[in-house]
N, C-alpha and C positions, 0 to 999 in steps of 0.2 A: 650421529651414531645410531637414528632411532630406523628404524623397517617399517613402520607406520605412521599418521599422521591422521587424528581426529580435529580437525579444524572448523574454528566458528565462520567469522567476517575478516580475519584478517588477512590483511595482502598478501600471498603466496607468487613471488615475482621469482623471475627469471633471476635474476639474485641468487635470491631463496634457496631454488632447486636445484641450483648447480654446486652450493655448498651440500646439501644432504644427500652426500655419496652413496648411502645406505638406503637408500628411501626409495619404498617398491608400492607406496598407496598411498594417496589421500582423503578420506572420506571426509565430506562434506556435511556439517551438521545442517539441514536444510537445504533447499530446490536451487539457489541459484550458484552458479559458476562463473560470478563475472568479477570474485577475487582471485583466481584462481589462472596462473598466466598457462591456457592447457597448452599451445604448441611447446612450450619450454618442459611441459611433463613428459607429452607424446617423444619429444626429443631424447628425453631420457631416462624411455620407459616407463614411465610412472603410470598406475592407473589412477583415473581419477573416477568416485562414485561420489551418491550422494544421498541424501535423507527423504524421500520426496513426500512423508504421510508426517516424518517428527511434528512440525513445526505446526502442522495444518490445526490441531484446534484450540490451540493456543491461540493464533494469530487471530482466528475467526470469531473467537472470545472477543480479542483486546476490539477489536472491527467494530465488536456490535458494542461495548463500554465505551468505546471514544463517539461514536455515532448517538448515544444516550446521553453522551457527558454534554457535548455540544448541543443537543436539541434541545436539553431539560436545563443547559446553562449549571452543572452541579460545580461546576469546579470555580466558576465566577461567583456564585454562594460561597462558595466555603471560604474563598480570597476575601470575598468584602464583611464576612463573618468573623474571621482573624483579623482583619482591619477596626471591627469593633463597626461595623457599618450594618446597618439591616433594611436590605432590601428584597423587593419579591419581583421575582424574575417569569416571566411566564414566556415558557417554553410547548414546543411541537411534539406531539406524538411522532412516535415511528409510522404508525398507522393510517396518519394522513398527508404522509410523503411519500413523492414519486421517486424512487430510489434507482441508483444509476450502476449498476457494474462494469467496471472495466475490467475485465480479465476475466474468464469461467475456468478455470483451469481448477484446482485438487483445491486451493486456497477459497479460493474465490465461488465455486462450488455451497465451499461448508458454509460461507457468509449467506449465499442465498438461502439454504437450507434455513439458517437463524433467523433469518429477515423475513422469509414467509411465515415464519408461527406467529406474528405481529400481526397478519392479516394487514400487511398493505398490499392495497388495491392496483399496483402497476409498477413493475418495476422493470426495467429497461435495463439490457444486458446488450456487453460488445466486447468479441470475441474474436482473433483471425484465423483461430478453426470453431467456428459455432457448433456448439455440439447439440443439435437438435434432439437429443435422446433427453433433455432436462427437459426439454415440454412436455413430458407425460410426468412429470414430476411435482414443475410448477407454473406458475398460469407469465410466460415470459412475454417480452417484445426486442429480439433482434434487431438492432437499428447499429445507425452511424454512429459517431463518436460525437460529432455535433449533435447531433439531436438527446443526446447524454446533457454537457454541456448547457446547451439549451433551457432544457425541458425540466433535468432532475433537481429536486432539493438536496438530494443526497449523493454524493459523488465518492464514489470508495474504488480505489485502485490496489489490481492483485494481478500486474502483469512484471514480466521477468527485465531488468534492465541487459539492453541491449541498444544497437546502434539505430535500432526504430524507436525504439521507446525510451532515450536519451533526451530528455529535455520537452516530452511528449506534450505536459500541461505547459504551457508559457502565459504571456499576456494578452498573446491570439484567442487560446481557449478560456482564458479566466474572464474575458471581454463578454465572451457570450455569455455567463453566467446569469444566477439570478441574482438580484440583492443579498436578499434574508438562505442563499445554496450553501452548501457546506460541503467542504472536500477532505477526505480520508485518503492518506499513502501510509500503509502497515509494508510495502511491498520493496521498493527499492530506493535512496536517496537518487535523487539524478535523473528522476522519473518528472519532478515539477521543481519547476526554476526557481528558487528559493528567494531570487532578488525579488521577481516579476508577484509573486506571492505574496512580501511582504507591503509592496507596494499596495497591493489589492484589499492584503487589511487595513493596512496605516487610514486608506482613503476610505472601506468600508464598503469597497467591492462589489466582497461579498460577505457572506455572515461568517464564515468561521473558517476555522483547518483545524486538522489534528495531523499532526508528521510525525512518525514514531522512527522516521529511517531521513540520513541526511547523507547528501553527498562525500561531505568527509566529517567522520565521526572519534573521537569526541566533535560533536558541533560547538564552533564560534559564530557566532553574525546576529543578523541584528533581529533577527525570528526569535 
């Protein structure tokens, strides 16, 4: 019955669209479009928009909190502190890690913006339209996505899930990592292989992840 549709994450399928006979919009709380079945809207007139600023300093928050939580170790204190356990964790500055952006886009952007007021000294961006107007900004290094991999301690993904970037981190790229790297996805579930991941911690890889987003959510498995 409704003529509108403010939608979070959930699945908008071809289904969906063809029961809401009335339905002239969908607006999208947030950038991506890939719950969202568009040829089944295009087909029945639907338009589809979306949020592209909501979301952005929210995410870029949580980005730099979970990037903290895992270098300073806060959340494995608090657990072995409830445990009634007391130990000292010594943990990484921001400041003395090479930090790794996948994605510069609106999101990704406002994380670098956050991560340079740390004053760290190199942080390495990959992009598949480089927007070289952020070097008069901040002191960058455009490279490959292996030498992200590679090179960074800090590994933070803010690229849009699609059928490139579907499965993008695997056990290929977690191989090259470093031990003690830490990997951040605020961005899309389906963006890194969830099995290939856990594997990487179980054995100790690498040092850490923070996943705020999962391929199907509510999450089950063994993450």
């Amino acid at each position: 019955d409704y003529d509108g549709l403010i939608a979070g994450t959930e699945e908008i399928t071809e289904n969906v669209i063809k029961k809401a006979k009335n339905l002239k919009i969908i607006s999208r709380v947030g950038v991506g479009l890939d719950s969202v079945n568009l040829n089944a809207a295009k087909e029945n007139k639907i338009v589809v928009t979306f949020t592209p600023d909501a979301p952005g300093p929210a995410v870029a928050e949580l980005t730099i909190g979970l990037i903290i939580g895992l270098l300073r170790k806060v959340h494995l204190s608090n657990i072995m502190m409830h445990k009634g356990k007391w130990n000292r964790f010594f943990g990484k500055r921001i400041a003395e890690c090479t930090i790794g952006i996948i994605g510069a886009g609106k999101i990704g952007t406002r994380v670098l913006r956050r991560i340079a007021a740390f004053g760290t000294p190199k942080i390495y961006v990959n992009d598949i339209h480089p927007n070289l107007e952020l070097n008069r900004e901040f002191k960058l290094e455009w490279v490959e996505k292996n030498k992200i991999f590679t090179e960074a301690d800090v590994i933070s993904i803010h690229v849009p899930l699609t059928q490139i970037t579907y499965n993008m981190i695997n056990k290929n790229q977690i191989n090259l990592m470093k031990e003690n790297s830490i990997i951040i996805n605020t961005s899309r579930g389906g963006i890194v292989n969830e099995k290939d991941l856990f594997q990487a911690l179980k054995s100790s890889k690498i040092g850490g992840a923070a996943i705020d987003v999962f391929e199907k959510e509510p999450y089950t498995g063994e993450l």
